[in-house]
N, C-alpha and C positions, 0 to 999 in steps of 0.2 A: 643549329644542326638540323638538317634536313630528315625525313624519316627515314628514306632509304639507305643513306648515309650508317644511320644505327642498325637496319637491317642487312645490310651487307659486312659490318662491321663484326657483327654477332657471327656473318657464315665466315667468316676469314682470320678466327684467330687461328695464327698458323705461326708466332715469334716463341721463340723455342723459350720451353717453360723454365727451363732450368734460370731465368734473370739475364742470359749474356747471351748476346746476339754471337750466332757463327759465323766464322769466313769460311767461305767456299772458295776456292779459287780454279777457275778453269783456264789453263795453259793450254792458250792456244795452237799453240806449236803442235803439241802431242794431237790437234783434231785434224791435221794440215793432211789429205790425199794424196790432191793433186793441185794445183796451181789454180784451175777454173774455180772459180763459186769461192776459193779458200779468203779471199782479202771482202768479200760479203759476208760471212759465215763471221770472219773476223771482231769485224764491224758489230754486226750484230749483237755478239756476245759482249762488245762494250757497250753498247747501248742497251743491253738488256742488263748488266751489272747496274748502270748507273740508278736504273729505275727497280732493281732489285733490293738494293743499300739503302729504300727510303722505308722499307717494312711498313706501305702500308699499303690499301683497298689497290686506289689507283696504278702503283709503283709494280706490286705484282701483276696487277692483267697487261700492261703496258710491255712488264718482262718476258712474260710470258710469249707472246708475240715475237718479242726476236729470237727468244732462244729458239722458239718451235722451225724459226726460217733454220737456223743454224743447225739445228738436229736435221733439219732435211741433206742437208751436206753430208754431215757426220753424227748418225746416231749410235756409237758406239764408242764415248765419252760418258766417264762416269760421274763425273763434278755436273756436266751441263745435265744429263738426265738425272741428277740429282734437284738441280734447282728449278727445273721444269716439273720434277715431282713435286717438291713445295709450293710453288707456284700456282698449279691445278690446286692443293692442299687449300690453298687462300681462297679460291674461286669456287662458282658454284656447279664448276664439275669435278668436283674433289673424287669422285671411280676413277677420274683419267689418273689420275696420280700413279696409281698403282701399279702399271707396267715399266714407266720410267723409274721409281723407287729400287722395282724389282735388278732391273738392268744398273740400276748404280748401284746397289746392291753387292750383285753377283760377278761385277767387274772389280770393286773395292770396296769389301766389307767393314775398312776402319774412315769409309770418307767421311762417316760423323757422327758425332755421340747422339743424336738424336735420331738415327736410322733407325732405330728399331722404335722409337713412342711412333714417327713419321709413318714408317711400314703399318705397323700398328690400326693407326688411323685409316690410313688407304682401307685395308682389309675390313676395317668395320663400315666405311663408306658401302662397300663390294659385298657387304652381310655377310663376308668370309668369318664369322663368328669368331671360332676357332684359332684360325690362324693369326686373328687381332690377337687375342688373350695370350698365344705363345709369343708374338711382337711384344705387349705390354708385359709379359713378366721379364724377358731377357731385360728390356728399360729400364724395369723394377727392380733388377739386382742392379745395372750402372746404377742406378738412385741412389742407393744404400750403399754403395762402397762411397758415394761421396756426399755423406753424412746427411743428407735431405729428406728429411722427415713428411715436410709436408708434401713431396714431390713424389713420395709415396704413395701417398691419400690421394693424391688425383689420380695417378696411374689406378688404383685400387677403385675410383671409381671408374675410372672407364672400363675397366675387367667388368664390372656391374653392369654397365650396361651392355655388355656384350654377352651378357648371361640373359638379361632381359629379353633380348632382341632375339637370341634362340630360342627362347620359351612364346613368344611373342610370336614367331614364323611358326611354331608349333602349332599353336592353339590361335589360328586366323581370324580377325573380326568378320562377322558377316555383313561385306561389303564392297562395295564397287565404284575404285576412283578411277573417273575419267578425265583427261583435258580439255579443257573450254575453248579449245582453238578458236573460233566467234568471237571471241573473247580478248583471247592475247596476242602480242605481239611478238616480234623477236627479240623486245626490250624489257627490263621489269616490269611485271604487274602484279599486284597483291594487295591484302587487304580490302576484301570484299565483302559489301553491306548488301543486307535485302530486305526485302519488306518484307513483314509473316508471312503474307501470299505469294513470294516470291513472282509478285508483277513487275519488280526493279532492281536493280543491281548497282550502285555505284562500286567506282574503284577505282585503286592509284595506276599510275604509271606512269613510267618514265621514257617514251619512244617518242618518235620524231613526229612534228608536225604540231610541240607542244605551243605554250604563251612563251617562254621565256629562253626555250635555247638551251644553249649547253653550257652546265655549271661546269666553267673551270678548274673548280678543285678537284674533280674525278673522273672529268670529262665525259660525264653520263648529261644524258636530255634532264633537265627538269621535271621534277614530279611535277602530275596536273593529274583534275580529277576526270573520269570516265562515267559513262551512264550506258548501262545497257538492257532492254526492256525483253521481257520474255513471252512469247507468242506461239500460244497453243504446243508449250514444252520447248520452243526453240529460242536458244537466246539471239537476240540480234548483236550483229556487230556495235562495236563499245564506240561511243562516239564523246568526243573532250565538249564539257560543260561548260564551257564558256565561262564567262564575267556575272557575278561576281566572285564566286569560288574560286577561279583561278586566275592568278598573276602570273607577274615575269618572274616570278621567283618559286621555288617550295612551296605546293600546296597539295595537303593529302589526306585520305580519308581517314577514321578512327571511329565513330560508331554512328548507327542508325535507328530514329525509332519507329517500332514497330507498325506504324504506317505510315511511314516513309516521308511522313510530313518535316520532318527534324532532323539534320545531320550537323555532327559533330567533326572539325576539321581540328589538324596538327599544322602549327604553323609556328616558326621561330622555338621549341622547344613547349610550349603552349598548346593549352588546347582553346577552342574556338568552336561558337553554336551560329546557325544559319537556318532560317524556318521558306517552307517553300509557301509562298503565296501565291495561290494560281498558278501560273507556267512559268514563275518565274521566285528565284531562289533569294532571300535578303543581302544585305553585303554582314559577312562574318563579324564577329561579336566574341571579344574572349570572355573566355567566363571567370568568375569573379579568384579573388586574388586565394581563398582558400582552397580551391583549386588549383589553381598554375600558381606553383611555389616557385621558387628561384633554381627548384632542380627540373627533370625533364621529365614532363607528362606529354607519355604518346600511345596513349591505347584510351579506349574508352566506349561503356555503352547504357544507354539509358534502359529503365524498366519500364515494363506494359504500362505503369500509370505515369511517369515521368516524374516521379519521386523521388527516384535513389538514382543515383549517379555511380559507377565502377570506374574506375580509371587506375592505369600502371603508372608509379612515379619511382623513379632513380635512372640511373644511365644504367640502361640494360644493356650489356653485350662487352662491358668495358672490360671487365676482369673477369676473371678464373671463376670464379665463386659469385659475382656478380651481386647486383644491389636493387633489381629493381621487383618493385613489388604490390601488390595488388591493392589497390584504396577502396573505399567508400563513402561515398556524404550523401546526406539527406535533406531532401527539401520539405519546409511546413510554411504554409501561407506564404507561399514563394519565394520564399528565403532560403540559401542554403547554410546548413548548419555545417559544424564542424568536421572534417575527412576522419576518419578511423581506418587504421589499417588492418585488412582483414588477417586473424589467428594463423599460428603457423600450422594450422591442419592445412590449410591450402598454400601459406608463402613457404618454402621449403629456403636452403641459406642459397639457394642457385635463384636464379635469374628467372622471373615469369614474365608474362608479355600478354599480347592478344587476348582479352578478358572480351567475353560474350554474356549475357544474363539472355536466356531463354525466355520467349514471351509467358513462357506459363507463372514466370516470377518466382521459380523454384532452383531450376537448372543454370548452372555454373559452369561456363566452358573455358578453358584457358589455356592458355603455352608455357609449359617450362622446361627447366632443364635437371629440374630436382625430381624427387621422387622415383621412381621408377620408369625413368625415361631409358630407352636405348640410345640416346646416343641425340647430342642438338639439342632443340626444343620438341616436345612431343604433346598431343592434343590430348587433355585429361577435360574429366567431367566429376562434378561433385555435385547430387542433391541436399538442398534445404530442406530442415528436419520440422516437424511439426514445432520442437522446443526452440527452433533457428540455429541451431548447430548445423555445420556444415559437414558431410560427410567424408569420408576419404577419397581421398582424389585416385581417380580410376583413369588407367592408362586407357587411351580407344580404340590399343593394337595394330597389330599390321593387319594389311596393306593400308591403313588410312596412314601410321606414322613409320619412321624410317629410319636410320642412323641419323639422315641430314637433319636439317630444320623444315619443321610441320609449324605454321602458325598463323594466327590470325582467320582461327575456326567461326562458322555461324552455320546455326541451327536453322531452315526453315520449321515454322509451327506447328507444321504436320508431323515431326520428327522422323521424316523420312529419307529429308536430302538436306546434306551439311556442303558447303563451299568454304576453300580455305586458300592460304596461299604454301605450295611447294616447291621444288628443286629436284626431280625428276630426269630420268634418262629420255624423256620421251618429248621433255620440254620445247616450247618454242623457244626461247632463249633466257635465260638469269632465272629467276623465280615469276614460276607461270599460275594462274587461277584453276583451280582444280572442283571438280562436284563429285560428290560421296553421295552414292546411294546404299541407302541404310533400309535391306529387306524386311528385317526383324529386329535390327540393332541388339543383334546379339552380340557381344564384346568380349575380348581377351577373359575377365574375371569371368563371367558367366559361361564359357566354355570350359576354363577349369572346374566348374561347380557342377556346367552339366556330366564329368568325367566320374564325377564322385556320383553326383543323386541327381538324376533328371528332373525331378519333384521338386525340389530346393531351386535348381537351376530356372522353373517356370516360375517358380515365385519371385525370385529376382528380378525378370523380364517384365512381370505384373508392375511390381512397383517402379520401373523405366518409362511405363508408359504414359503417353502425352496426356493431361488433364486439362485441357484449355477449349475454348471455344471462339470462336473469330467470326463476331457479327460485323458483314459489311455491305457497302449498299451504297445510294446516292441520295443525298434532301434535294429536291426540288417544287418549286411553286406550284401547288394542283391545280392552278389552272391555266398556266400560260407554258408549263413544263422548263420552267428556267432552273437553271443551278442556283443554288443559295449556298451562302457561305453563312452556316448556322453552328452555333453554339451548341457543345452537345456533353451534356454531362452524365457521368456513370457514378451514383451510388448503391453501398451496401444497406440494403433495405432492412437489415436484422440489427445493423447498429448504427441506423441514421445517420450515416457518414459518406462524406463525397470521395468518391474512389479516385475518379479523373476528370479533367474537363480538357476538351481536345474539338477541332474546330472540322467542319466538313472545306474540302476545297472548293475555292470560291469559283474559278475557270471551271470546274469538274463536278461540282456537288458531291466529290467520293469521298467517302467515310471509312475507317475501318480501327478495330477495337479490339482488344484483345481478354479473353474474360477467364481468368483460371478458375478450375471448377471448383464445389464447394461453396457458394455463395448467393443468396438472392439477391438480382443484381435488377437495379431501376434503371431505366434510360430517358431523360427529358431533354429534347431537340427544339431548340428556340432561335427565335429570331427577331429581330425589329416589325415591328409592324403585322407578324403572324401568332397564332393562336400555335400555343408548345403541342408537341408530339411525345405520348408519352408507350414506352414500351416494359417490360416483364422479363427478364431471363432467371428460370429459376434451374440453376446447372446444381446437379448433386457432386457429391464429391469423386463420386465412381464414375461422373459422367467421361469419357474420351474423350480424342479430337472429335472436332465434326466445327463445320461452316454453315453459318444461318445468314444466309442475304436478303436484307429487307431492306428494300425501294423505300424512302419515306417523303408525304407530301407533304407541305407545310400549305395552309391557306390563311386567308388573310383575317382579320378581326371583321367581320361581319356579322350580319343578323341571320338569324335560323344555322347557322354556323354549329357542327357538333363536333363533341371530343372525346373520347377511349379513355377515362381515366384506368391504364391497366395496371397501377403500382396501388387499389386499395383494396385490403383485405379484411376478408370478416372470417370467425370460425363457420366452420358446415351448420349452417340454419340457424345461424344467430346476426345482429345485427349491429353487435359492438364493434367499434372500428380495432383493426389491430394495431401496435405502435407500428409494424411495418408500411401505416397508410401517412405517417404524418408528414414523409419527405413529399410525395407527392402534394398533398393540399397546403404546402407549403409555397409550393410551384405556382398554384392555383389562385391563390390570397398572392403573391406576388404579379401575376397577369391584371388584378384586380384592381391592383394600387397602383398597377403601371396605366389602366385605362379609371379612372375614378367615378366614371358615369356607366361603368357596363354593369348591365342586368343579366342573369344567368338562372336558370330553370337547372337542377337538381334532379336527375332521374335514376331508376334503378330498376333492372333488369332482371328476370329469371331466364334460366330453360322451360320447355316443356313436365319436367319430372313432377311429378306430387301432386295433388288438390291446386287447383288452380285460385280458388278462394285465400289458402294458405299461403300461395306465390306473391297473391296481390300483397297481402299483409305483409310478407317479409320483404317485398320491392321498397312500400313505402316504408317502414322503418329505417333502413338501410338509406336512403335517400336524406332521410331525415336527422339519420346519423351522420352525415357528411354535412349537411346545411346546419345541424347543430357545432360540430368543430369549428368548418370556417366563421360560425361566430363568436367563435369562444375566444380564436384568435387574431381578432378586430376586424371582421367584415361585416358592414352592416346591416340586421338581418332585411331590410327593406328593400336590398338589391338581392336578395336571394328567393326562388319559389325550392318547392319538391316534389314528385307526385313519385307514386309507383307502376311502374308496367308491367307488372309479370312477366309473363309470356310472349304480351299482344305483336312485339316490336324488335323480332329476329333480326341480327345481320350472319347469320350463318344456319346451316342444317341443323335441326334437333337430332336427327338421324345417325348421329356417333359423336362420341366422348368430344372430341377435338372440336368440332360447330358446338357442343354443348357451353365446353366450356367458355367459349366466346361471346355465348350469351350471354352469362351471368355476368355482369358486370353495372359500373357505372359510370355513367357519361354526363356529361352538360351541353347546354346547347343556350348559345346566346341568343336574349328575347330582344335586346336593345341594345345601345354604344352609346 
């Protein structure tokens, strides 16, 4: 099954819940004027029956189309604006329903037992709150007189979410959806990936101009994927990515990581990984079988270090109550472990979908239909608790959600603009791509809090706020300025553990990395033939967003060649190493044994501050301290010297904290190869 298939599937239950299909029957005699247009009008109405009789996706838009010819003849027939109400009801302009309902309706109020759940629905499409909940309780007494218990409990939830959805237009998100027209077509599009930096956008669609044509089973174009780049705020038009992503057949997004090196594709009920090499994408790869079970996995998104894996499996959309529901698996030494599926604070017994993991590796964004939705799938958000409990899932209110279906939400990093896909009045056509700017990201729950205690409602907003940091940049050779496709690994320097390892692109040299705050984090950037590049990020826990772009050069293994070890630490005026130095000269003794003949010089650096006498002493100890590890841990001491510098051998101003702290450091510099 294709994805769009499942997504259109999920907006078109519209087969009367009660278990037995209705006959409508519209007598054409009784719509007869006058003679002209009457044996077209005719017509129509049997070829709109035939394709109305199949109850499903295709059958209703197909019907739809004749009856609408035939109401242009005669629209004042209460059977045909009956099933042209149901029809819209299937489709993804379920508002239109609502004047036809009304007019079959008001012309024959017994045309069928499900006029009033049908009306019902129309009015919550139309955010007519109100007037739903009087449709669904008149429903709800037909229910009960004919013994249906459980036909109760839905009716009973849709009143719920129509309680929701007023309280929801009451108390507004603060934010601003707009349409991506750039973007979209007149055909579906949805399901939209970005990179943290939102520099790219992939995404599905199904309009013309695809690989593969038009799947005859729904007579929609083929999903194929889109790419579209964003330039100084403007998105460019979406252009189809070629081969090897897309075939002649079903091919559709499902997640992205967060630089954009890695996408995750849906294909055959499966999901499927694809890594970009240079300017060009690998041929897809499904992933391994404890992932793609024998049910349907089609949502999916990897974390900042490419660890944990999220994905939806069950057939969403098929029932009432629905089955599909959020996963998780974990990878160790590039293995993936066994999927768990995540607590029902976040699977509710309704249908969830669209699963996003925020790069800060905390935030949880998803679709469902459970909880506290008004109505369809609605975008909810859950943080990760210090203990890893998941929080309560928080509706993200109107204007971001709606009666209809809201789904297939992503966060950019900055936590300021979310892209999702909706079904809107303003739509280019089916379900279009939508951008949510989020001023303050103050939300339905938080505007209830600010109602009660402004003070409480600020501290909520405190703990929403983004804690990540996003270093990015380019490796390139310092001395010929070529891109290098280098190796570039991220450890936590407090518990000598490798966080990620993730590759610069090779056409581009572009880098980019995602660091949640709270951590001292190492960087060592390597490559064949060059001396490693070593960097520092020591983000606190209170640190916010904010973007650190460092350029880095990689040069080659030569003589008088120097290096920045910036990952070793000592305490303030002492010259014992800290454990947070040993991933680093780890790095170091591995360059060592990769070259078996290289000599290296040991140096150590101060600032200007203090007795200059005392700078020299504590340069060479410290030097000494580093030339004494690497030998402890098999370098031989005859390939190592050490001296101390003090002072003498600034690369930055003594003149403020920030050149200070640049000095103090230690570096090597190779004597021989």
């Amino acid at each position: 099954m294709n994805k769009i298939v499942i997504i259109i599937f999920l907006l078109f239950i519209g087969i009367p819940v009660w278990g037995q299909v209705e006959e409508i029957v519209i007598n054409t005699d009784q719509i007869k004027t006058n003679k002209s247009g009457f044996a077209e009008a005719k017509q129509n109405i049997k070829t709109g029956d035939s394709y109305y009789d199949k109850h499903n996706t295709g059958g209703y838009s197909m019907a739809l189309e004749n009856y609408l010819r035939a109401n242009k003849y005669n629209n004042e027939n209460a059977e045909l604006n009956y099933k042209i109400g149901v029809c819209y009801l299937n489709s993804v302009q379920k508002r239109n329903a609502l004047p036809h309902l009304q007019k079959a309706f008001s012309t024959n109020p017994t045309i069928s037992i499900y006029i009033h759940y049908n009306l019902g629905r129309a009015y919550q499409y139309n955010t007519m709150f109100d007037d739903a909940i009087k449709e669904y309780n008149l429903y709800k007494k037909e229910a009960k007189k004919n013994g249906n218990p459980e036909e109760q409990k839905k009716i009973t939830k849709k009143i719920t979410e129509c309680t929701n959805g007023k309280l929801f237009e009451e108390y507004p998100t603060d934010a601003m959806v707009v349409n991506l027209k750039a973007i979209n077509s007149i055909y579906p599009d949805y399901c939209p990936l970005i990179s943290a930096d939102e520099s790219m956008m992939i995404l599905t669609s199904r309009r013309e101009g695809n690989m593969g044509g038009i799947d005859k089973t729904d007579g929609i174009f083929y999903e194929d994927i889109y790419v579209s780049y964003n330039k100084s705020g403007l998105w460019s038009n979406s252009k189809n990515i070629g081969t090897p992503l897309n075939t002649d057949t079903h091919d559709a997004t499902v997640g992205l990581s967060p630089d954009g090196q890695q996408l995750f594709l849906y294909r055959d009920m499966d999901i499927y990984i694809s890594n970009l090499k240079g300017n060009k994408w690998s041929e897809p790869e499904a992933m391994p079988e404890m992932i793609n079970s024998p049910e349907n996995e089609n949502s999916a998104c990897i974390s900042f270090d490419g660890n944990t894996l999220f994905f939806v499996r069950g057939k969403t959309g098929d029932t009432e109550t629905g089955n599909g529901d959020i996963w998780y698996c974990n990878k160790k030494k590039g293995i993936w472990g066994t999927p768990h599926k995540l607590s029902s604070v976040i699977n509710s017994k309704y249908d969830e979908d669209g699963v996003f993991l925020h790069p800060d590796g905390r935030t949880l964004y998803f679709s469902s239909k459970g909880h506290n939705s008004m109505g369809g799938y609605d975008i909810f958000r859950s943080i990760r608790q210090a203990d890893g409990i998941w929080s309560k899932p928080e509706n993200l209110g109107f204007p971001v959600n709606s009666p209809d279906d809201d789904i297939y939400f992503v966060m950019a990093a900055n936590g300021k603009k979310g892209y999702y896909s909706s079904v809107k009045q303003d739509g280019e056509g089916f379900m279009d791509i939508y951008e949510i700017s989020f001023p303050g990201m103050i939300t339905y729950d938080d505007q209830m809090v600010l109602k009660q205690n402004q003070l409480v409602s600020q501290t909520v907003s405190e703990e929403k706020k983004v804690k990540l940091t996003i270093v990015k940049g380019s490796v390139t050779d310092g001395n010929t300025g070529a891109a290098i496709e280098a190796g570039i690994e991220i450890f936590d320097n407090s518990k000598n553990e490798t966080v990620m390892n993730v590759n610069s692109n090779s056409s581009t040299g572009n880098y980019l990395v995602s660091l949640p705050s709270g951590n001292n984090y190492g960087m060592s950037v390597r490559a064949d033939n060059y001396l490693f590049y070593s960097e520092n990020f020591d983000i606190s826990e209170k640190e916010e967003y904010q973007v650190i772009e460092k350029n880095i050069k990689l040069y080659p293994v030569k003589e008088n060649t120097k290096v920045v070890l910036k990952n070793i630490f000592f305490d303030f005026d002492k010259s014992v190493l800290k454990p947070e130095s040993y991933a680093e000269l780890e790095r170091l003794k591995k360059l060592m044994t990769d070259n078996p003949t290289l000599r290296i010089e040991l140096s150590g650096h101060t600032d200007n501050s203090g007795k200059y006498e005392h700078n020299v002493q504590l340069s060479k100890d410290r030097a000494a301290s580093v030339t004494a590890y690497l030998e402890s841990i098999g370098i031989d001491a005859a390939r190592l010297t050490s001296r101390g510098a003090s002072s003498d051998e600034p690369i930055a101003s003594n003149d403020n904290e920030k050149g200070r702290q640049q000095n103090r450091r230690v570096e090597f510099k190779i004597i021989s190869k």
